[in-house]
Short mmCIF file of the C-alpha atoms (twelve columns), coordinates in Angstrom:
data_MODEL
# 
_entry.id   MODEL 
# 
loop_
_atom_site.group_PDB 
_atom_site.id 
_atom_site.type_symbol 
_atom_site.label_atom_id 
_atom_site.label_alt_id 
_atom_site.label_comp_id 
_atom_site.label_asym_id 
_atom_site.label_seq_id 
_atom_site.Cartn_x 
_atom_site.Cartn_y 
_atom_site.Cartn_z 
_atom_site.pdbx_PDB_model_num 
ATOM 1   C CA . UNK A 1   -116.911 -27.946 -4.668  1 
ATOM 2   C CA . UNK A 2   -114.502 -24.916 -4.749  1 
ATOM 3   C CA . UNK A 3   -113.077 -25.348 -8.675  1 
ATOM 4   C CA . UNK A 4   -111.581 -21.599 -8.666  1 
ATOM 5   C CA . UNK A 5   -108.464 -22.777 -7.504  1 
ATOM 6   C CA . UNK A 6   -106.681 -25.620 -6.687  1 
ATOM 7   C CA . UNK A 7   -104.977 -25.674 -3.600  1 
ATOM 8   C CA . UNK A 8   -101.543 -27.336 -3.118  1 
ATOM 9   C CA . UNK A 9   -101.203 -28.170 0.961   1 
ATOM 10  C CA . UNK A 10  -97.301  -28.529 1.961   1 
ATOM 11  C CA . UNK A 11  -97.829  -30.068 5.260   1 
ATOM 12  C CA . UNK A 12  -99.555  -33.395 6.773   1 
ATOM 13  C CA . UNK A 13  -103.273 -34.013 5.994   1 
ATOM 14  C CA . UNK A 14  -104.062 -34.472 9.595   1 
ATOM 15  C CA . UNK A 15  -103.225 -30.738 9.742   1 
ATOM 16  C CA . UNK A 16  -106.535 -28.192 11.117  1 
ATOM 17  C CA . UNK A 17  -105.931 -25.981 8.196   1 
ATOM 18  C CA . UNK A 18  -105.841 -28.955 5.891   1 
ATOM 19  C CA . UNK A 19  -108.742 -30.146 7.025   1 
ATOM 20  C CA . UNK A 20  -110.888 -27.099 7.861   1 
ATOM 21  C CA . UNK A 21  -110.066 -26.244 4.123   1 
ATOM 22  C CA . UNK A 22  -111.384 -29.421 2.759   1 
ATOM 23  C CA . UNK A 23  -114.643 -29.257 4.652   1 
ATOM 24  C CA . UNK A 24  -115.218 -25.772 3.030   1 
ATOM 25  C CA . UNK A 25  -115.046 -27.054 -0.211  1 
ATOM 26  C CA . UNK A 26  -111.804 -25.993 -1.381  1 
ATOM 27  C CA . UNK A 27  -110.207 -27.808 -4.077  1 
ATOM 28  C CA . UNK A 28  -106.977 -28.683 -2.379  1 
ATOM 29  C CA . UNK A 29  -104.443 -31.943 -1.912  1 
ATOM 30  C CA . UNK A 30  -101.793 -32.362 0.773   1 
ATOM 31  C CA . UNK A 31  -97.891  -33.308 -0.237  1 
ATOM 32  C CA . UNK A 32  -95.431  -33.835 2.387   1 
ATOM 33  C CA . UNK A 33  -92.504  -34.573 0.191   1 
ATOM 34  C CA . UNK A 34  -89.865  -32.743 -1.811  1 
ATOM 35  C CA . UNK A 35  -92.064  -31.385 -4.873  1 
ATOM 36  C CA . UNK A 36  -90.820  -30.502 -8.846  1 
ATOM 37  C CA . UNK A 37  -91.927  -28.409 -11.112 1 
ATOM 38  C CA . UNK A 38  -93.534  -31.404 -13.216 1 
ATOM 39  C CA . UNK A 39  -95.694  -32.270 -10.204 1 
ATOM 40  C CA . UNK A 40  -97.013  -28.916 -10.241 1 
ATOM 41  C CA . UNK A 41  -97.457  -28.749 -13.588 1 
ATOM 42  C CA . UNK A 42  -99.568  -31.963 -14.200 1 
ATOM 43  C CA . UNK A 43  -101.650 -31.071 -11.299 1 
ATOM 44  C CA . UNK A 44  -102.644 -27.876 -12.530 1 
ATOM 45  C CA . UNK A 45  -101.897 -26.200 -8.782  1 
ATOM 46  C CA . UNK A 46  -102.718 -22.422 -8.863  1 
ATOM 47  C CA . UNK A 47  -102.372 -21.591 -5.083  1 
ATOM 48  C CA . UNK A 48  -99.765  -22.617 -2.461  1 
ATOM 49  C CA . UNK A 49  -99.996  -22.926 1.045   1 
ATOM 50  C CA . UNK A 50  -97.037  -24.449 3.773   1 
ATOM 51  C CA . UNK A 51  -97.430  -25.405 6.721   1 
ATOM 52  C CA . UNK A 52  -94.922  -27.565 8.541   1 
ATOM 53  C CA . UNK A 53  -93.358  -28.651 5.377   1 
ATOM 54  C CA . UNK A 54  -89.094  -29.254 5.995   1 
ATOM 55  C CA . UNK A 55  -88.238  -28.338 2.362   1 
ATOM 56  C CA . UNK A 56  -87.493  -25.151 1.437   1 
ATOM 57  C CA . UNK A 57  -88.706  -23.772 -1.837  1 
ATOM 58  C CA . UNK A 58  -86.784  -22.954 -4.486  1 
ATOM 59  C CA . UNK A 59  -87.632  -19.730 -7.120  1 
ATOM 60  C CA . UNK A 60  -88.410  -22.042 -9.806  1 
ATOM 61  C CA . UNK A 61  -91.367  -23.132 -7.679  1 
ATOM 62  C CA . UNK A 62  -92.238  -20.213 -6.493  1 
ATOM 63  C CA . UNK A 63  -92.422  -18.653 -10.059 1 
ATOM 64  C CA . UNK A 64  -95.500  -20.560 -10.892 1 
ATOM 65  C CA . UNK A 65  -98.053  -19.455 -7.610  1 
ATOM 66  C CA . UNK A 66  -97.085  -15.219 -8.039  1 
ATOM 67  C CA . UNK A 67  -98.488  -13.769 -5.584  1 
ATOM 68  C CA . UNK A 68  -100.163 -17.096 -4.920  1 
ATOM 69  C CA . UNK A 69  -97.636  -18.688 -2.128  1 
ATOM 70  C CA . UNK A 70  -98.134  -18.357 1.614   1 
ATOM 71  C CA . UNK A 71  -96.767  -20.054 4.472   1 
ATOM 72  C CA . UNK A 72  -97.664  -20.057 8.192   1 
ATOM 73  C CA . UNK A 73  -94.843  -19.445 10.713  1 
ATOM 74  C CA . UNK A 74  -95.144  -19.735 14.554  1 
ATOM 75  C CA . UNK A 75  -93.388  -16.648 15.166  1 
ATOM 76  C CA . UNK A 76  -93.135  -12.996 14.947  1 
ATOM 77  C CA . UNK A 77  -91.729  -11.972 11.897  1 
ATOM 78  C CA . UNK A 78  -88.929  -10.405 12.009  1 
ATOM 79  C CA . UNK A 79  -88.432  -12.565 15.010  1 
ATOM 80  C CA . UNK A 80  -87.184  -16.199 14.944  1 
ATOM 81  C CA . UNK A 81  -87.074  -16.925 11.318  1 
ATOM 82  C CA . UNK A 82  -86.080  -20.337 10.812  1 
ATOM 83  C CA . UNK A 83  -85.868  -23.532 13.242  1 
ATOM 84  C CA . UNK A 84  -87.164  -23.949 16.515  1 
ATOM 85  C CA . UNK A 85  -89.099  -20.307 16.662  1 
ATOM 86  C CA . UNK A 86  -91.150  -21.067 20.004  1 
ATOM 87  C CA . UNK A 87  -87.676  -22.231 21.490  1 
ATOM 88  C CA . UNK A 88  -85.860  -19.036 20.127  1 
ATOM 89  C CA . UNK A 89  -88.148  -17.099 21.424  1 
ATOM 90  C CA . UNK A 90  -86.980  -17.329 25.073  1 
ATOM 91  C CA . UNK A 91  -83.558  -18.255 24.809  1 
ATOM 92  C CA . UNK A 92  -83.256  -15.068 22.774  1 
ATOM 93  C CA . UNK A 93  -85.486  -12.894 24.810  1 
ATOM 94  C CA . UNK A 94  -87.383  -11.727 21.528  1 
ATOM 95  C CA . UNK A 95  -91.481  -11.381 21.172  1 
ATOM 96  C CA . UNK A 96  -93.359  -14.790 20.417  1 
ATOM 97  C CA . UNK A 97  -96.316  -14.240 18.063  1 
ATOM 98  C CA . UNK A 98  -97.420  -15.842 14.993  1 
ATOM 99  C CA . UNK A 99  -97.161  -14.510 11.204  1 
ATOM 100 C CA . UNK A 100 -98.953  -15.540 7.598   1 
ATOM 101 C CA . UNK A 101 -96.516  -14.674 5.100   1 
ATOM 102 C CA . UNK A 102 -95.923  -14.548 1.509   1 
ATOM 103 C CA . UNK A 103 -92.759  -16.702 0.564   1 
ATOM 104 C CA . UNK A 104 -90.183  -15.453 -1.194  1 
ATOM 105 C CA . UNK A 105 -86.855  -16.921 -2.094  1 
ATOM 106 C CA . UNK A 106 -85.326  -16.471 1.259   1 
ATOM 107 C CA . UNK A 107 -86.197  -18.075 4.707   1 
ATOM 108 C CA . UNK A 108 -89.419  -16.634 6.196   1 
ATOM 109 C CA . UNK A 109 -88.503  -13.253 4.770   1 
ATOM 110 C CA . UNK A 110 -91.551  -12.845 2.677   1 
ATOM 111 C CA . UNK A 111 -94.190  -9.675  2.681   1 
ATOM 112 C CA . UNK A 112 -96.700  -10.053 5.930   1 
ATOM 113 C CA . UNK A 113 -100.509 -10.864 5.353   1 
ATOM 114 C CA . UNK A 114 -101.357 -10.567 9.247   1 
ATOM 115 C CA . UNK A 115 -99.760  -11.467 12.360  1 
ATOM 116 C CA . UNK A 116 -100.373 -11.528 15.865  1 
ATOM 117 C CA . UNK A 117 -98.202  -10.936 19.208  1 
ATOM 118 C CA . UNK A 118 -98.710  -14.176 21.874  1 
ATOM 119 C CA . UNK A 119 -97.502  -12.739 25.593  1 
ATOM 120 C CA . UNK A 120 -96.537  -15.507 27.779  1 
ATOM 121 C CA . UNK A 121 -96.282  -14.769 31.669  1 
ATOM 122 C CA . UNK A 122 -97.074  -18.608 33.526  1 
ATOM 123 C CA . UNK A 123 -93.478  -18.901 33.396  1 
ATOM 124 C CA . UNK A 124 -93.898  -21.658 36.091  1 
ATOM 125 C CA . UNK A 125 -96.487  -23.229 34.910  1 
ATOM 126 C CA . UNK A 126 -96.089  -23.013 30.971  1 
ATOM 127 C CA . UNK A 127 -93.598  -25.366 28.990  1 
ATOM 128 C CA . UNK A 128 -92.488  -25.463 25.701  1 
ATOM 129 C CA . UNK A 129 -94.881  -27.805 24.491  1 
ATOM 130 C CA . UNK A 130 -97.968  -26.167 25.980  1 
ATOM 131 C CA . UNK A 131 -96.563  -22.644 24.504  1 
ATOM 132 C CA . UNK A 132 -96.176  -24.390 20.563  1 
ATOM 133 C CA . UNK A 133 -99.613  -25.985 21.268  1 
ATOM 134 C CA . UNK A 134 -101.147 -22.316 21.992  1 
ATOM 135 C CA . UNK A 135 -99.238  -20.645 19.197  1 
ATOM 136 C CA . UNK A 136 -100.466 -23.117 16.753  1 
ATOM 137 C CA . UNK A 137 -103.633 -22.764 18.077  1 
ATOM 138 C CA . UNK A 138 -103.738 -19.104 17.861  1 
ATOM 139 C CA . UNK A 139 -102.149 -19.552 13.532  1 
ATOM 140 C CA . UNK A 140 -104.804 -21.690 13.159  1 
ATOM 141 C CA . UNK A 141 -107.569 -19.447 14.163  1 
ATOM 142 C CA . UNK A 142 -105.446 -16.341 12.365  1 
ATOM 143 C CA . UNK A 143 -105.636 -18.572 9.365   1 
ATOM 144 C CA . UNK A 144 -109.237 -19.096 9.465   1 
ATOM 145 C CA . UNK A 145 -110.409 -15.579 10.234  1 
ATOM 146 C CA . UNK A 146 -108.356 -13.936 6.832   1 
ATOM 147 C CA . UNK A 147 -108.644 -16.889 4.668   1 
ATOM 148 C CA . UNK A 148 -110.971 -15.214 2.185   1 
ATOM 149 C CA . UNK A 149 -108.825 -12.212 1.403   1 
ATOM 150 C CA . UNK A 150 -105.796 -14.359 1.180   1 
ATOM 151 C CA . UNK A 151 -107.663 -17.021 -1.142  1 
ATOM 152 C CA . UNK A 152 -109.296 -13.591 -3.061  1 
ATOM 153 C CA . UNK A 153 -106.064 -11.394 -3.083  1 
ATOM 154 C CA . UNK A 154 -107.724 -8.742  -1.199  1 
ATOM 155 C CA . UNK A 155 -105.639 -9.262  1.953   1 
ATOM 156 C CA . UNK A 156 -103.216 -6.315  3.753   1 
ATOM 157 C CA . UNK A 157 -99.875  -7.183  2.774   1 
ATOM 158 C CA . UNK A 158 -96.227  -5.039  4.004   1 
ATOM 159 C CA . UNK A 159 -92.609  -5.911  3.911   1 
ATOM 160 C CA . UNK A 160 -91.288  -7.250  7.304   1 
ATOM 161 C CA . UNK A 161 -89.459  -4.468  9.247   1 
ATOM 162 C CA . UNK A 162 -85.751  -4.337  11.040  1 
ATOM 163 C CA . UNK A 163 -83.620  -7.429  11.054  1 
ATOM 164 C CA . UNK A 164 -84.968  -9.983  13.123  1 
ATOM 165 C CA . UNK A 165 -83.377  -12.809 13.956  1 
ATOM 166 C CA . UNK A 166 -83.026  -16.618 12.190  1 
ATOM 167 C CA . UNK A 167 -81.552  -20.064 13.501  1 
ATOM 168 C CA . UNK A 168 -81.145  -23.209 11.878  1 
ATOM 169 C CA . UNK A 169 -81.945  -26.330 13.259  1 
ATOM 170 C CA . UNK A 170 -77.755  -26.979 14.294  1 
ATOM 171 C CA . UNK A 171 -78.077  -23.761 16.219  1 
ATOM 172 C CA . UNK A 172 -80.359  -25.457 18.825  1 
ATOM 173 C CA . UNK A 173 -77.727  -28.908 18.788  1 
ATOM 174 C CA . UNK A 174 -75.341  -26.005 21.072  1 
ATOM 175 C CA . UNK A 175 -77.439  -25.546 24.101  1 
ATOM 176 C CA . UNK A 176 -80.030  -28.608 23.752  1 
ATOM 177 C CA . UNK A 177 -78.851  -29.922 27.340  1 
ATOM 178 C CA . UNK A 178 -80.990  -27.491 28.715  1 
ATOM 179 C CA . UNK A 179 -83.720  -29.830 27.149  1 
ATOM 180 C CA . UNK A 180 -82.481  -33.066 28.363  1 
ATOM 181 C CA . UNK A 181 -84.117  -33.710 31.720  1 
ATOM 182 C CA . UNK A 182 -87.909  -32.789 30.502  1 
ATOM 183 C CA . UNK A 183 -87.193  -32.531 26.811  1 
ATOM 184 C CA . UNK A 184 -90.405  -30.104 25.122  1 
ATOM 185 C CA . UNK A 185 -91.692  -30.226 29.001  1 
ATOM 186 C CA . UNK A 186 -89.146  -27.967 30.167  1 
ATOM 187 C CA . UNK A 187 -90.738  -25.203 32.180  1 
ATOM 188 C CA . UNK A 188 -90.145  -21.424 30.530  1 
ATOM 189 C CA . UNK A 189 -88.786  -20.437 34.103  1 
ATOM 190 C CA . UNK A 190 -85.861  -22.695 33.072  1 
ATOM 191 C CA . UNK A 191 -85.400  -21.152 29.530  1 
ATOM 192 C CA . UNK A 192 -85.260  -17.525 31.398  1 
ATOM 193 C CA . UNK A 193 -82.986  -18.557 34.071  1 
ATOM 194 C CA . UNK A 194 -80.273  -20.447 31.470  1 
ATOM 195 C CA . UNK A 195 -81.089  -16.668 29.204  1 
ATOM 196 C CA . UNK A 196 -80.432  -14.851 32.507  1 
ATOM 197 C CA . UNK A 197 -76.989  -16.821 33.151  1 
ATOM 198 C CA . UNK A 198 -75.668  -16.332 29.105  1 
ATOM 199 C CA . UNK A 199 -76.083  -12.578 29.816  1 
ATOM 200 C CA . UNK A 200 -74.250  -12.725 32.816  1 
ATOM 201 C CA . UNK A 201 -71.031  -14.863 31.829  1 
# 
C-alpha cells in the first residue's frame, strides 16, 4: 500500500478514478458530503481530489492541501465553468473539452494541469447523454495518463487564459423546455437549431 499520501476522494466510490486509484494502491477514501476542517484534520488527508462533488470548497479547506487540490471538470477551461458544462457547450456555441485543474477559491478558475479539446460532428446521431458519457470517458483516461506527475508535483501547470464563460445550475431552469420531450436524449442537432434561432431573434 501507497502510505506517501493519503488521498481524500470528493465524489462517489463507484467513480473509475476512485476505483482505478484504489487498485493501484493509493491510500485514499471517498466522501460525498459537505466536509470541515476537523474531518480533515483527524484523518490526516494530505492530497485532494473532486470529482462530481456539489459542494464548493471554501479557502479554509483549501489552505490545508497547497498545491495539493485538484478537481476534474468536463469542460474546456475557460469554457463552461460551472453547471451543466456539456449542455453549455452547445447552447453557447463554445469548444467542449475536458480540463484537470488546481482549485482555487473561485469556481473552476484554478491553474491548468492538462486538458484536452473533444470535437463533436454526429450532430444527428449524438445526444447529450452519449456526449457527457464520451467526455467523461476521455477525463478519465486524461486522469490516468498524468496521474504520477500530479500525485509527484512534477506536472505542467499555467493560469487559464481569456474569460470564459460560467453558468449556474438556475441558468439552465430558463431554456430547459428544450429538454422536455427527450430529456439528456435530446439530439445535438436540436441544441444547434434552438442556438441558431436565439441568434436570430
Amino acid at each position: 500500500m501507497n502510505l506517501e499520501k493519503k488521498i481524500l476522494f470528493l465524489g462517489p466510490s463507484n467513480s473509475i478514478i476512485f476505483t482505478w486509484l484504489k487498485n493501484n494502491g493509493e491510500n485514499i477514501i471517498s466522501f460525498t458530503d459537505k466536509i470541515t476542517i476537523n474531518f480533515i484534520l483527524e484523518n490526516n488527508f494530505t492530497f485532494l481530489i473532486s470529482y462530481g462533488y456539489r459542494f464548493i470548497l471554501k479557502k479554509e479547506i483549501l489552505d490545508l492541501f497547497p498545491n495539493s487540490a485538484v478537481n476534474l471538470h468536463i469542460s474546456y477551461l475557460p469554457y463552461n465553468r460551472g453547471a451543466d458544462p456539456n449542455f453549455w457547450s452547445f447552447i453557447d456555441g463554445t469548444p467542449s473539452g475536458v480540463s484537470i485543474h488546481y482549485i482555487d477559491e473561485g469556481i473552476d478558475t484554478g491553474d491548468i494541469i492538462v486538458q484536452k479539446q473533444i470535437i463533436f460532428n454526429s450532430y444527428d446521431f449524438m445526444t447529450l447523454a452519449s456526449t457527457y458519457e464520451k467526455l467523461h470517458f476521455e477525463i478519465q483516461q486524461l486522469f490516468i495518463q498524468h496521474w504520477d506527475t500530479i500525485k509527484n508535483k512534477t506536472c505542467n501547470r499555467f493560469p487559464q487564459v481569456g474569460c470564459g464563460t460560467s453558468h449556474n445550475i438556475n441558468d439552465k431552469k430558463k431554456i430547459e423546455h428544450i429538454l422536455k420531450e427527450n430529456g439528456w436524449n435530446t439530439k445535438l442537432s436540436i441544441l444547434l437549431k434552438f442556438k441558431s434561432n436565439l441568434e436570430k431573434s
